[in-house]
C-alpha positions as CSV (number, residue, x, y, z in Angstrom):
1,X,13.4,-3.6,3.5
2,X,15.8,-4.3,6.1
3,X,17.3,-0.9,6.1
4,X,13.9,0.4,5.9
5,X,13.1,-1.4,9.4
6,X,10.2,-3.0,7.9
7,X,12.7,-6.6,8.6
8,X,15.1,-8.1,11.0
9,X,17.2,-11.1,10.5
10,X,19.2,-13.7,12.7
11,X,21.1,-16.3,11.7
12,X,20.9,-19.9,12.7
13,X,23.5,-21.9,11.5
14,X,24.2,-21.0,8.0
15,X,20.2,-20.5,7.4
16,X,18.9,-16.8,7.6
17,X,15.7,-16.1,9.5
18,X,13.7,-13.0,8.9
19,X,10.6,-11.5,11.0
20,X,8.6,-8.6,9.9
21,X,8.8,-5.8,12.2
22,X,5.7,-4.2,11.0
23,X,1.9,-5.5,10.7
24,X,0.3,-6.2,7.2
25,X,-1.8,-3.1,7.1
26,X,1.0,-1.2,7.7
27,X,3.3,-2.5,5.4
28,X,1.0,-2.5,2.6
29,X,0.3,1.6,3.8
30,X,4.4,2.0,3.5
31,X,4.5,0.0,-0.2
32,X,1.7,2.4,-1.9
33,X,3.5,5.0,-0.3
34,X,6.7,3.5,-1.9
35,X,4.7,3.3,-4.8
36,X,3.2,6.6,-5.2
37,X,6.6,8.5,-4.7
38,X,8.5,6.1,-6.9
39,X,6.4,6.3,-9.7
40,X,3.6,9.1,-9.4
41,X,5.8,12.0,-7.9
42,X,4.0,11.3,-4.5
43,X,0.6,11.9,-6.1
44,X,-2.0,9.1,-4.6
45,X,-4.3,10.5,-6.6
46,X,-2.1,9.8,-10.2
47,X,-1.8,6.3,-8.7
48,X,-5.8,6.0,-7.7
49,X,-6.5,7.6,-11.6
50,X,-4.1,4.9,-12.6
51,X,-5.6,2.3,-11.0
52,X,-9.1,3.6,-12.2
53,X,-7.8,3.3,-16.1
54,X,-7.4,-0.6,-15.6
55,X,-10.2,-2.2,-17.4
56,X,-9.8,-5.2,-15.0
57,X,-11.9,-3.0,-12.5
58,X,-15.4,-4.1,-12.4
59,X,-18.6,-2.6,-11.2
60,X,-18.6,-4.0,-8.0
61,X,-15.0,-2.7,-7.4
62,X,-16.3,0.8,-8.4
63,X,-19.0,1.2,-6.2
64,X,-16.7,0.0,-3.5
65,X,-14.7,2.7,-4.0
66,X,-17.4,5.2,-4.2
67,X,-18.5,4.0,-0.6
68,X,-14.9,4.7,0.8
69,X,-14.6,7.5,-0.6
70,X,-17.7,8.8,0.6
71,X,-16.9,7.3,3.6
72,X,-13.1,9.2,3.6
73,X,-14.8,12.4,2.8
74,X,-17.1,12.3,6.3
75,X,-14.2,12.0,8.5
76,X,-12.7,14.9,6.9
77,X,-15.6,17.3,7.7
């Protein structure tokens, strides 16, 4: 993650310290990335179908997806 710049570390003493240099959001935006290329040949949408298989996902879930999706899809026109 370090060489990535998503860390930094210092030392104090023998102890080291790390800080992110990124906010949550953003990290968790770089990890599906990470994700996605790693194990879905950079396909989001193999990782969402994926994802979709689980049968942890409940109805409530769904239909949260279906808003941002709709949602997604009016920005883009």
């Amino acid at each position: 993650m370090e060489r990535k710049g998503q860390i930094d570390h210092s030392q104090d003493g023998r102890a080291f310290v790390f800080r992110a240099l990124v906010g949550p959001g953003d990290l968790r935006r770089l990890s599906i990335r990470e994700l996605a290329t790693k194990y879905f040949t950079g396909s989001t949408t193999e990782l969402v179908v994926e994802l979709l298989r689980d049968e942890r996902i409940s109805q409530e879930e769904l239909r949260e997806l279906e808003n941002l999706i709709r949602s997604r899809r009016k920005e883009l026109l």
